[in-house]
N, C-alpha and C positions, 0 to 999 in steps of 0.2 A: 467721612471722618476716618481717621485713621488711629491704631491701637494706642501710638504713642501720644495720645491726645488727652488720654484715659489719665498720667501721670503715675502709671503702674513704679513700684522699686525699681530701682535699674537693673537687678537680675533676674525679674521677671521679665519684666523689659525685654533683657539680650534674650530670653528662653523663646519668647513669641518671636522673634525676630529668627534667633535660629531655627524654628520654624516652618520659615517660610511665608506667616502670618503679615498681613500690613491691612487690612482693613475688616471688620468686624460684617459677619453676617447680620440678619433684620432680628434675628432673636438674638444675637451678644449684642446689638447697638440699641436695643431698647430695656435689658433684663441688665446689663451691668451696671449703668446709671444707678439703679434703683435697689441692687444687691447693695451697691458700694455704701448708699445713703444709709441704708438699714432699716432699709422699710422693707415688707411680705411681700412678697411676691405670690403670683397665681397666673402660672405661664400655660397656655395651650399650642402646644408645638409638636410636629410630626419627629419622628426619627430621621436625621441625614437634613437638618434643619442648620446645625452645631451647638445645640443647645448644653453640651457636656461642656464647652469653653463657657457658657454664657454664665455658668454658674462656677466653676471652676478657677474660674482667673479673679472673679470676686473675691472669693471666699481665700485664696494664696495670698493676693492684695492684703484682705483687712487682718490675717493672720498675721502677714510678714514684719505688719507696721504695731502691734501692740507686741508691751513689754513679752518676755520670753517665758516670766513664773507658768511653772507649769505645775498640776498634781497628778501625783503616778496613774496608770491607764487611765486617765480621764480627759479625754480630744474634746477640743475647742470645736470641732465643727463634729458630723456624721451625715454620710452620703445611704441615703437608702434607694436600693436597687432593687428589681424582680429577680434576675438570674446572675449565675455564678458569673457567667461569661460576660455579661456588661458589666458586672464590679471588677473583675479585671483588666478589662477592658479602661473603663473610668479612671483606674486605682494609676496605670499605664497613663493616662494623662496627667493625674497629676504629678506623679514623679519627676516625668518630664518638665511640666510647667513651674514644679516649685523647687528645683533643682540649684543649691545655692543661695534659697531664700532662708533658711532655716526652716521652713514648715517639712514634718515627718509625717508621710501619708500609713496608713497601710489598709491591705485587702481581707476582710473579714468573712469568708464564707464557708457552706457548709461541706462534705466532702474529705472535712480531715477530721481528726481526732480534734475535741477540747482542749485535751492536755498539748499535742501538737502546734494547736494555735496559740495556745499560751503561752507557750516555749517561746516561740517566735513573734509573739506581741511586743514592742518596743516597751519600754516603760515609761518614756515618755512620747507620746506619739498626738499630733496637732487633727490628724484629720483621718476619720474609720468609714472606710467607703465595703459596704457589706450586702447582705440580706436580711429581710428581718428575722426570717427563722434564727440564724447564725448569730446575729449580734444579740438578741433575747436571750439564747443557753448560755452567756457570757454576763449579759448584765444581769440575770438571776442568780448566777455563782459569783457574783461580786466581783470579775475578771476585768470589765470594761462598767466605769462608774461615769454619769453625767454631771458630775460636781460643776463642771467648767465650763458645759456645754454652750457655747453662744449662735451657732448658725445649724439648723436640723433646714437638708432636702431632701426632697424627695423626687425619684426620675423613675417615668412610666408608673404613675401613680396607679393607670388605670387598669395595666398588667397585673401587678400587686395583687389589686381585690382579684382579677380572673384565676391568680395562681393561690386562690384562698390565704393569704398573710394577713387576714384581717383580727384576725385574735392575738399574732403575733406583735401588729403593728399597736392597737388598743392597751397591750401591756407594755410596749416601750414607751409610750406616750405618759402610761400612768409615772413611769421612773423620772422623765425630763422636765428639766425647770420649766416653768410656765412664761417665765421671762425670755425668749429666744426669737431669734431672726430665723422663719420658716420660707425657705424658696421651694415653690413646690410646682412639679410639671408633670403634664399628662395629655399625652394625645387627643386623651377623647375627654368630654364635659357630661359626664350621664346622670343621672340623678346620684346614684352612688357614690360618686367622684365628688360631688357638689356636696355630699354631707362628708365626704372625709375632709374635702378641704376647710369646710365652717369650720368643725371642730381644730384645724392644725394651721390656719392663719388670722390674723386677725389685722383688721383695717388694710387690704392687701391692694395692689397696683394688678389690676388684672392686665396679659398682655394674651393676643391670642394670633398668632401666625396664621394666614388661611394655606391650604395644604396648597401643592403646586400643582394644578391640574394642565398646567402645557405642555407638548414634548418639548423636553430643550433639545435645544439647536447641533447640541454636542452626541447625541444620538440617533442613530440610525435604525429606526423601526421596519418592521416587515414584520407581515402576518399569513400561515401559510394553513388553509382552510385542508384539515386533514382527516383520515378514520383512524380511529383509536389505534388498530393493531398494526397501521402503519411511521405509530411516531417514534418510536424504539429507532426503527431505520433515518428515518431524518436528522434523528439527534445524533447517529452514527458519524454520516454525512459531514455536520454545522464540525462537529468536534474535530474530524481529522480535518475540513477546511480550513477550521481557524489553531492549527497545531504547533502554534510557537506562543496562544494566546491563552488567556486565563478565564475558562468559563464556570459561569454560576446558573444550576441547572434549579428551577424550582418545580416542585410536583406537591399534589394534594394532601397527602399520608402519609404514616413513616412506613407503612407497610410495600406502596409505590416507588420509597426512596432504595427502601433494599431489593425491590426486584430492579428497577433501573439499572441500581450499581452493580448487580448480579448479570444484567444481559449486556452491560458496556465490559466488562471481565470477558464475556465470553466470545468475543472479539476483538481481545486485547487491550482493550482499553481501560485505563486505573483511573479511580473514580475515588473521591472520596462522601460518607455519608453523614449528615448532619443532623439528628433529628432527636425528641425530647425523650425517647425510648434508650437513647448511648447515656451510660456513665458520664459524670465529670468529668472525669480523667480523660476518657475518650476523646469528649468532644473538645475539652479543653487542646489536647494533640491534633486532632483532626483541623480544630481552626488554624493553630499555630505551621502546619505543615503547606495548608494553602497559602496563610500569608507570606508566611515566607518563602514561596515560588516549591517547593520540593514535591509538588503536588500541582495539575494547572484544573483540575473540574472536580468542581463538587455537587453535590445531590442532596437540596436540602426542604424543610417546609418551611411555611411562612415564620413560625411561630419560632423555628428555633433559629432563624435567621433575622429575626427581629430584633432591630437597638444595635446589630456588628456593624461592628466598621472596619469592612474589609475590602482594603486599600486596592487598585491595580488590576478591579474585572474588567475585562473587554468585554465579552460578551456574556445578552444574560439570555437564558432560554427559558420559556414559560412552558413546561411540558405538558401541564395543565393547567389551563386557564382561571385565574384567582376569582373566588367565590364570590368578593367584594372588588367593586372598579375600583375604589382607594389603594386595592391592595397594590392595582397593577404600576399604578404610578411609582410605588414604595420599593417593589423589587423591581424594574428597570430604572431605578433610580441608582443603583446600585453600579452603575456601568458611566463612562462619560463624567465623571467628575470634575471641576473644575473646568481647565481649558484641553482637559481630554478627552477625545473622541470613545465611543461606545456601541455598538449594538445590542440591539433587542430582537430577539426573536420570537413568535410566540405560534404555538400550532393551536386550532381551534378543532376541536371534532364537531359533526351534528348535534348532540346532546349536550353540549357549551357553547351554544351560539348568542343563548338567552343571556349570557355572559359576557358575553364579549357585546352585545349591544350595549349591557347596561356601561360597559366601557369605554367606549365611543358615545355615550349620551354625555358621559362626565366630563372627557378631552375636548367635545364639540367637533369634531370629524371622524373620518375614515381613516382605520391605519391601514396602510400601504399593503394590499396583497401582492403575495408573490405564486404563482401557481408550482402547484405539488407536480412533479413527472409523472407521465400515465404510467400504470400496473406495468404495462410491457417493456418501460424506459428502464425501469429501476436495476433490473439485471445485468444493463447494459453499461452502468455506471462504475466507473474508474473511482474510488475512493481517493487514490495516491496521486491522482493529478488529473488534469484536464477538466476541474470544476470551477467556476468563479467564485472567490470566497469577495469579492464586493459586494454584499447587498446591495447598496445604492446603486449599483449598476443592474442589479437584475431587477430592483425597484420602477427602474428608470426604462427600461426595457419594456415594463409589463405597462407604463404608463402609455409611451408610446403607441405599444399596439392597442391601446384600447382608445388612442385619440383616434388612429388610424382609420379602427372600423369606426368610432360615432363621424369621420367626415364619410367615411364609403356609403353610411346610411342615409346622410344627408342629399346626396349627389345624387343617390336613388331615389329620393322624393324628388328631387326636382325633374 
C-alpha cells in the first residue's frame, strides 16, 4: 500500500511526498487505519520502527479536516514525551508534516522560564507535543487548558514511568476530558505499563511490532575480541579510517563518555558528548551540531541516545558492549538506514563476553570477528594511511583464513 491510498488532504499529501515517503512502514500501515477510525490504540513498538509518523500523520489528518473553531491555548490533540530532545524532535515532525494544513504545532518543555513559554505559546495552537513535568506547571497555572482536547498520546510510555513522571502524568490525566481518542506507545509491556495503559485507553486495538532481531543486509558487522586498556587505540584507528564519515560511538556511563572524548582531544580528535549529566541547552547544541555535519563523532549512552533520529551515521562503534542483547540491535540500528549502507563495529573485552553471547543467542549466529593486531604491530601502524577502512574485506579475509586452516586440518586426518 502506498500513503496516497490513506486519502490524506492534498497538503499533507504533497508534505509526505516532499518527503521522500511513498509507502508506509508495518507500525504506520497498521496504527493509521485505526488512529483515523477513532478507536484506542495500544501500540508496542521499538524506536527506529517510525512510529512518530504512525501517529503523527493521523492526528494532522483528522485535525486538518474538522471545522477550524478553536478556544485560546486550548489544542485539539497533546503529544506526551519522556525527554526534551524527542519532543523536539517530534515537534520538528510535525511542523514539517502539517505545513499548509492549518494545524499549529508547538514544543512544550522544560528548560525555559514559564513566563518564557507563555510568551511564545501560540493562542491558538491545534497540537502541544511536550513533557509531562512542563505541560503540568502550565495546565495548573491555567496557561494551557484541555477544553477541546480530542486526541491524548503517549510515546515511550515506558521511559515515562523510569524517568519518575508518574505523578506528573496522574495529575494531567485528572484535568482531561474522559471523552478522548488515546494512542498510546511503548517499547516494552510490563506490568507497570499495563496499568497505565487500563487506566488511559479504553476498548483499544492492540498492535505489537516484534523487535527486529536480524542483521540487515545494509550493514556491515565485525566484532574485534579486545582488552580493555586497548580500545581507546582502536577507536583511534576505526575514526581516522573512516574520516570523511559520521561516527556514533556508544559507551556504558556518562563518566566513560567524558574520559573517551577527553583521550580522543588528546590526539586531536573533536568528539562530541551526549549524556543525561549535559544541560538542555548543551545537549540540545550538541545534537544539532552532529546532525548538521559540523561535527562527525559523537560519544554517547544508551539512555540519552534513545528515541534520536539522527539521520546520516555510517558508522557505529560499541566501545562497550550493551548490558541488554536488545540493546545491541537498537544502537547499530542507528547506521544503514534505508537503502544505505552502514557499519557496525563492536570490541568485546574478557569480562563482556557473557554479553556478547547473550547477543549472538538473540541474532541466532556469530558476528563476524576481525582479529585485533599483536601488542608489537600496534606501534608499527600508520594512522594516515595504509590501513583498509573495508571491513568486509578484512571480514572476508579472516573468513578465508579460517576456511583455510579447517581444510589443512582435514587433509591431516586423512
Amino acid at each position: 500500500m502506498l500513503f496516497e491510498g490513506y486519502g490524506f488532504v492534498n497538503r499533507l499529501q504533497s508534505n509526505i511526498e516532499s518527503a521522500g515517503l511513498r509507502r508506509p512502514t508495518d507500525i504506520q500501515y497498521r496504527a493509521i487505519p485505526v488512529a483515523l477510525r477513532g478507536d484506542d490504540l495500544l501500540a508496542i513498538a521499538q524506536t527506529g520502527t517510525g512510529k512518530t509518523l504512525a501517529f503523527a500523520l493521523p492526528v494532522i489528518e483528522m485535525l486538518a479536516r474538522e471545522p477550524k473553531g478553536r478556544t485560546d491555548y486550548a489544542p485539539r490533540a497533546m503529544v506526551m514525551v519522556p525527554t526534551h530532545e524527542l519532543a523536539r524532535q517530534i515537534y520538528t515532525v510535525f511542523t514539517r508534516m502539517a505545513k499548509g494544513t492549518g494545524v499549529v504545532p508547538f514544543c512544550l518543555v522544560g528548560g525555559y522560564t514559564i513566563e518564557e513559554q507563555v510568551k511564545a505559546l501560540p493562542e491558538r495552537v491545534d497540537v502541544v507535543v511536550g513533557t509531562p513535568g512542563r505541560v503540568h506547571d502550565l495546565a495548573r497555572n491555567d496557561y494551557v487548558r484541555f477544553d477541546a482536547l480530542r486526541v491524548l498520546v503517549f510515546d515511550e510510555a515506558d521511559r515515562m514511568l523510569e524517568l519518575g513522571f508518574r505523578d506528573d502524568i496522574d495529575r494531567l490525566l485528572r484535568m482531561m476530558p474522559y471523552r478522548r481518542q488515546t494512542l498510546f506507545f511503548s517499547a516494552t509491556i510490563g506490568p507497570e505499563i499495563k496499568r497505565l495503559a487500563h487506566r488511559l485507553v479504553r476498548d483499544a486495538i492492540r498492535i505489537e511490532i516484534a523487535p527486529e532481531t536480524r542483521i540487515p543486509a545494509t550493514i556491515s558487522h565485525s566484532l574485534m575480541e579486545v582488552p580493555s586498556d586497548k580500545k581507546r587505540f582502536l577507536l583511534e584507528r576505526i575514526i581516522v579510517q573512516h574520516k570523511d564519515q559520521k561516527v556514533l560511538v556508544f559507551v556504558r556511563t556518562q563518566v566513560r563518555v567524558e574520559r573517551v572524548v577527553k583521550a580522543l582531544e588528546r590526539v586531536g580528535l573533536t568528539a562530541i558528548k551526549m549524556h543525561g549529566g549535559l544541560e538542555r541547552s548543551e545537549r540540545n547544541e550538541a545534537l544539532s551540531h552532529f546532525v548538521d555535519g559540523e561535527e562527525r563523532i559523537m560519544v554517547t549512552t544508551d539512555v540519552s541516545a534513545r528515541g534520536l533520529d539522527i539521520p546520516g551515521v555510517e558508522v557505529v562503534v560499541n566501545y562497550d558492549m550493551p548490558s541488554e542483547a536488545e540493546t545491541y540491535v537498537h544502537r547499530v540500528g542507528r547506521t544503514g538506514r534505508g537503502k544505505n549502507k552502514g557499519v557496525a563495529i563492536s570490541f568485546c573485552s574478557e569480562e563482556e563476553r557473557s554479553r556478547l553471547a547473550e547477543i549472538e543467542g538473540l541474532l541466532g549466529g556469530k558476528l563476524p570477528r576481525v582479529r585485533m593486531p599483536v601488542e608489537e604491530d600496534m606501534s608499527e601502524i600508520d594512522f594516515l594511511g595504509g590501513i583498509e577502512s573495508d571491513w568486509k574485506t578484512l571480514i572476508e579475509k579472516d573468513r578465508e583464513a579460517r576456511a583455510a586452516l579447517a581444510r589443512a586440518k582435514r587433509r591431516k586426518k586423512k
